[in-house]
N, C-alpha and C positions, 0 to 999 in steps of 0.2 A: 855564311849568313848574309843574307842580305842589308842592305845599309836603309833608314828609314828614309823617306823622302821629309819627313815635317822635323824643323829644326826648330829647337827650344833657343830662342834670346837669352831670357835670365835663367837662374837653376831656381832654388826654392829660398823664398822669402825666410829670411831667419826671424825677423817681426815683422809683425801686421800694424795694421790703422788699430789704438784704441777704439771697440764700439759698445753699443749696450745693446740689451735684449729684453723684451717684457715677454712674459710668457701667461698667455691664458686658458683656462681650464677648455674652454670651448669658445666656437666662432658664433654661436647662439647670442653675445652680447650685442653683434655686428647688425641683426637683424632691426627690423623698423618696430615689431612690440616692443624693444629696450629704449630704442632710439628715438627722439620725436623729429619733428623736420625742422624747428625751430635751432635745435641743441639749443635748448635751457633747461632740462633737465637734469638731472644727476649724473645719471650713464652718459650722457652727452659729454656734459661738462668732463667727468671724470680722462674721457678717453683723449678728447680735444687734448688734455692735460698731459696725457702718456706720450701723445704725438710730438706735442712738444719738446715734452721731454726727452725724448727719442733723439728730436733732431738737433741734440744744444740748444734752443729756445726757451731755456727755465724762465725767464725773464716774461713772456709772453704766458706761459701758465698763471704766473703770480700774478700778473698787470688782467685776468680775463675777469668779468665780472662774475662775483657769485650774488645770486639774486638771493634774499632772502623772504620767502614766504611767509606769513601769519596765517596757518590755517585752525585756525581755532575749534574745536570739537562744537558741535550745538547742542546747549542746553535740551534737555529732555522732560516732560510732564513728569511729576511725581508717580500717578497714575501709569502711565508709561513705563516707566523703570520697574516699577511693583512685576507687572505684567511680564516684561520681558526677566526679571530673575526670576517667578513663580515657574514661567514657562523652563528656565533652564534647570531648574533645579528640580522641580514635578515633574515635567512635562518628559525629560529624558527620562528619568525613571521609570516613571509609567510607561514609555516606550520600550524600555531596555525590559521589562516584569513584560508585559504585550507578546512581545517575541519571545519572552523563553516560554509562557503559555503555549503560544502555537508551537512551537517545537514538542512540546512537553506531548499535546494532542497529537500532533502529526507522528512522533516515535512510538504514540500508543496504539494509536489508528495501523500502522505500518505492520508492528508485533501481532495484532488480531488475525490481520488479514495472512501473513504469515502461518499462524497458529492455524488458522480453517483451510490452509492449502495442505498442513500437512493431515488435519484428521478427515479432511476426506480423500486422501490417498489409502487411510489405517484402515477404512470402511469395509 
């Protein structure tokens, strides 16, 4: 046998460097819809936080600002509200009753037409 040319220094590590690891479900977080260019967002903030984390800097996660929002819902018209639950609670019914009508026709329409293809083959 031949002898190899490339000689190993050390043999194999019995331990390693302590490290960590974050695992994410997909790299789609990474993309710019999650992310905004400011990072003050959440997903921003969040990840800033992992990196940190990552690199022994827990200290710099804890010290980053979290901004806290007030986004308060806006009040709505009486009228308005009426309208928007009439519309959820009629208005899908009567859509969902709409649709089974036309099927109801269109599966009747279909068996006719059926039905006169075969009595005038019977002819």
């Amino acid at each position: 046998m031949k002898e190899s040319r490339l000689k190993s220094e050390k043999e194999i590590l019995s331990k390693g460097k302590p490290g960590k690891i974050f695992l994410i479900g997909s790299s789609e977080i990474l993309l710019d819809n999650v992310l905004d260019e400011e990072g003050n967002g959440p997903n921003s903030i969040m990840l800033l936080n992992i990196f940190d984390y990552l690199n022994n800097q827990e200290d710099i996660a804890v010290m980053r600002g979290k901004k806290q929002r007030f986004n308060p819902i806006k009040d709505t018209k009486p009228f308005t509200r009426f309208f928007i639950k009439a519309l959820n609670i009629g208005g899908m019914t009567a859509a969902i009753i709409l649709l089974g009508i036309f099927v109801f026709i269109g599966r009747r329409t279909r068996r006719k037409a059926i039905q006169q293809m075969f009595k005038k083959s019977d002819e």
